[in-house]
C-alpha positions, -999 to +999 in steps of 0.1 A: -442-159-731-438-174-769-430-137-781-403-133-753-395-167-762-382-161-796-365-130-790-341-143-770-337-174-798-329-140-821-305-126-793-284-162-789-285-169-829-270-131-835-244-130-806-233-167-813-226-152-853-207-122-837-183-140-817-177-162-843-167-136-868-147-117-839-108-125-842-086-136-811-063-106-812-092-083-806-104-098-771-078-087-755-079-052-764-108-042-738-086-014-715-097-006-678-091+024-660-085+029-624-080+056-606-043+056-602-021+080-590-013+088-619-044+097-634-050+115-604-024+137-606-032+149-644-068+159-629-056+180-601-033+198-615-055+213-646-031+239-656-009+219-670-017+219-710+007+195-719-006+170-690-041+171-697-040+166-736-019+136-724-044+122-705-071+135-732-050+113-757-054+086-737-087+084-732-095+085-768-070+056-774-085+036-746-122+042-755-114+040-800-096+004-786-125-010-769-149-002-796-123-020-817-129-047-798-165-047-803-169-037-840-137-057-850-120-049-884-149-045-906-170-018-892-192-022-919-206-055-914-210-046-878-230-022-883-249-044-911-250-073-886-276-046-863-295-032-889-307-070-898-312-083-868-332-049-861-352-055-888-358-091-881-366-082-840-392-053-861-409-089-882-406-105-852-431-088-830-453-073-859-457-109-870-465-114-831-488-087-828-507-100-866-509-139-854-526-130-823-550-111-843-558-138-865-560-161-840-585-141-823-607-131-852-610-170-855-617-176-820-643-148-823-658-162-855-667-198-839-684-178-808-705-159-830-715-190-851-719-213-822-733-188-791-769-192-806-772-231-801-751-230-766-779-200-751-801-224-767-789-258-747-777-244-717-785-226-687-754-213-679-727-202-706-693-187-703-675-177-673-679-149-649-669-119-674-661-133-709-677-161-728-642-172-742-615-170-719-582-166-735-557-187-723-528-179-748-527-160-785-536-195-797-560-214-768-588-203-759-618-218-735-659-220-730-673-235-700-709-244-702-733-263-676-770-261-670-784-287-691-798-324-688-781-353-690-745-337-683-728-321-652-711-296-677-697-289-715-660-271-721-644-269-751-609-256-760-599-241-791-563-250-793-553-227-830-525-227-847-494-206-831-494-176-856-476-159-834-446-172-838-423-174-866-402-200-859-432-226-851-462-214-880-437-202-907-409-235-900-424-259-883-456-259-907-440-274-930-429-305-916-459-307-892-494-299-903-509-275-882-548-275-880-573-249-859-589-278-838-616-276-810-614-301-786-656-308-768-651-327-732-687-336-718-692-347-685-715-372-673-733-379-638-744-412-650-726-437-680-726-476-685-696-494-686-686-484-721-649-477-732-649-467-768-629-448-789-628-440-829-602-421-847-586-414-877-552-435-886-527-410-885-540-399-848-529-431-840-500-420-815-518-391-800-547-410-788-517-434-770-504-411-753-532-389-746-556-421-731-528-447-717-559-467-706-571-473-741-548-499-746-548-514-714-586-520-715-598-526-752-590-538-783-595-534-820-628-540-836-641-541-870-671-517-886-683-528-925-703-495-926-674-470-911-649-459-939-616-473-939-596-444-927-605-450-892-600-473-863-620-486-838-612-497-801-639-511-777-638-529-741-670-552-763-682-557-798-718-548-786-708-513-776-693-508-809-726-522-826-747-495-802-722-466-805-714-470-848-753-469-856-776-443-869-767-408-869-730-409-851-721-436-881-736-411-910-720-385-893-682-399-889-685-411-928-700-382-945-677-355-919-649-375-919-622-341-928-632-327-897-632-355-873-598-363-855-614-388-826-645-391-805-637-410-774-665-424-751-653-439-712-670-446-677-634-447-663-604-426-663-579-422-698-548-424-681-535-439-647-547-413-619-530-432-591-537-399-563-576-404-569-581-440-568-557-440-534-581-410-521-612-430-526-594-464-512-586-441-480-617-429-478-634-464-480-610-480-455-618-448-429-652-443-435-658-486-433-648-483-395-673-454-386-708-465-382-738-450-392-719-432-427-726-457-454-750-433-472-725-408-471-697-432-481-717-442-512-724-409-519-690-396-517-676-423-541-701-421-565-691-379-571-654-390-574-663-417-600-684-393-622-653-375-625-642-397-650-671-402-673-665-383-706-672-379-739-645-360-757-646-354-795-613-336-810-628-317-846-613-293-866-626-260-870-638-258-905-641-221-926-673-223-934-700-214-904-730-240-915-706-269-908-696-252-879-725-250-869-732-290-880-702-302-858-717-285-829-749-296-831-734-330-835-717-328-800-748-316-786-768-349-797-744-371-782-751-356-749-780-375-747-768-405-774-742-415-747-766-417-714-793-437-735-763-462-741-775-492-721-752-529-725-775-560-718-768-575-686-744-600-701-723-577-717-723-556-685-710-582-660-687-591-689-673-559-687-668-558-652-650-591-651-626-587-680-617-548-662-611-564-628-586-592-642-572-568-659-567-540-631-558-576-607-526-584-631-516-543-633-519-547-590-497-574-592-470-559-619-472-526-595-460-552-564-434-569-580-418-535-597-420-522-560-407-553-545-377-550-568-369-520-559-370-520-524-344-552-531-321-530-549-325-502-526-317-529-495-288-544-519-274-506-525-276-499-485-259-536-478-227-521-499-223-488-492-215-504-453-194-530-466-175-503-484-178-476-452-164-514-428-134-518-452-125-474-453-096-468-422-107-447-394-101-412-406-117-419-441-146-430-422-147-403-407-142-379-438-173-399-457-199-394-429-190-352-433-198-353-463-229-374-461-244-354-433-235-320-456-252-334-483-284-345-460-284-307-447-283-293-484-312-316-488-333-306-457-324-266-468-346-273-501-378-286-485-400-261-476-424-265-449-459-245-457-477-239-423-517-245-421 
């Protein structure tokens, strides 16, 4: 789709330059032919000499006037006009066919580097053909599961777009673009820990990638991490058990690799169909008797849907630190379930989050409330304008309302179970 992509951007930019350089007087010079009588006549009667180089002469005028019309008064530049954007369509897909190439040598060089330690830690690698399943020319994935202390391990190479010209070649240099490898890890079991460090300049990706960063932690401070990054935390203890041993002598003495490493028992951003799932689920199940076990069990497989540990790295050249990033991901598998708050801390946690998800409730109400006010206020004068309109215009303005409501009820379609 990105190569078709930026043809057609090739295909606009050179027909928008044509018609530019093509003058006024020669639009009007396209002839059509029909078939007249008197054209008719000419090709009956084939005899006639005179006639038909008449008609031949015609035909020559009315096809040398449309080309006119198309090549304009420099024929030359025309014709130069196709031979360059030839030549760019011809850099345009070799560069294509190059990019994805590169891209998937690199794709091909971190499974080769990192296969060893994934048949190593897992039981399960890969899905059910390929161990990397391309996704694009630049994003590719790997699915593991079959290990301890987590339900499963992806990551997703997301490279840079070689493939295009516009975006590597252009874009590149106003936006840096780095060969990254985002790890998610899943867990069936997580205390109440929201934490995330990241580097300065990541600041507005991790925003609007994880909305509930903000809503449920705030900054804290780390004497031993290096300057260059930032730390939120729902509890200075968490940060004090999470930037210790190994994961702080990693993020200081790796720091050109690391983008953020993200740790959360609950969900990054506001997942408003899942929470109202598991609240109808509650409210149903609550009235049947003898399912309490099942209700528990139920919620519990939603809620470890939401505890991950994601770590955004980028892919370095070399294969030993390859290798050393991945290894790293693999230890904090089992650094993040041996993460255990004291009890304090714990009911802390759970207090400060339900204030906090009590006041977003209650911001939710009122915006509805308001809008169901302005929706009442809107329907209150539209009548007072329909009670003041004379009969016939009343009339009129309920057609067209009842057209409009049929256009509307065309476009839903109804999907049979």
């Amino acid at each position: 789709m990105q190569k078709i992509r930026t043809i057609i951007l090739f295909f606009i930019i050179y027909f928008t330059f044509y018609f530019v350089q093509t003058k006024d007087g020669n639009i009007d010079n396209i002839v059509f032919i029909e078939d007249s009588d008197e054209y008719g006549e000419d090709f009956i009667d084939l005899t006639n000499n005179a006639k038909a180089k008449n008609i031949e002469r015609k035909y020559k005028n009315a096809i040398s006037s449309e080309l006119h019309s198309w090549v304009g008064d420099n024929e030359e530049l025309f014709y130069l006009k196709i031979v360059v954007f030839i030549c760019v369509l011809i850099a345009v897909i070799i560069n294509a066919v190059i990019g994805k190439q590169a891209n998937r040598k690199i794709a091909l060089f971190w499974l080769r580097s990192c296969k060893g330690i994934f048949l190593e830690q897992f039981a399960k690698l890969g899905h059910a053909k390929y161990f990397l399943l391309e996704k694009s020319y630049d994003n590719y994935d790997l699915y593991c599961s079959g290990r301890k202390n987590c339900n499963y391990y992806s990551v997703n190479l997301d490279l840079s777009k070689r493939q295009c010209l516009w975006r590597y070649y252009v874009f590149n240099y106003f936006v840096k673009q780095n060969d990254t490898m985002s790890i998610s890890i899943n867990f069936d079991k997580l205390d109440k820990v929201f934490f995330c460090v990241y580097k300065k300049h990541q600041k507005k990706n991790i925003e609007s990638r994880f909305p509930n960063l903000n809503k449920y932690t705030k900054f804290m401070n780390k004497k031993e991490l290096k300057q260059l990054y930032e730390i939120k935390a729902d509890s200075s203890e968490v940060t004090d058990l999470v930037l210790s041993g190994h994961i702080l002598n990693f993020l200081n003495t790796n720091e050109k690799y690391i983008n953020y490493l993200c740790i959360s028992d609950i969900p990054f951003d506001e997942n408003e169909e899942e929470t109202n799932s598991v609240k109808k689920q509650e409210t149903k199940e609550d009235k049947k008797e003898g399912k309490k076990e099942e209700k528990q069990e139920n919620i519990n497989k939603k809620s470890s849907k939401h505890k991950f540990c994601i770590l955004n790295l980028i892919i370095p050249q070399d294969e030993s630190e390859l290798q050393t990033l991945i290894k790293f991901s693999i230890y904090m598998i089992d650094a993040c379930v041996s993460i255990e708050l004291p009890d304090k801390v714990r009911e802390h946690v759970k207090k400060l989050r339900s204030i906090i998800d009590k006041e977003d409730d209650k911001k939710k109400q009122e915006l509805k409330e308001l809008q169901e006010k302005k929706r009442i206020q809107k329907i209150q004068e539209e009548k007072e304008k329909i009670d003041k309109m004379p009969a016939e215009q009343q009339r009129k303005y309920e057609e067209k309302k009842q057209k409009k409501s049929l256009k509307k009820m065309k476009k839903i379609k109804i999907i049979k179970m």
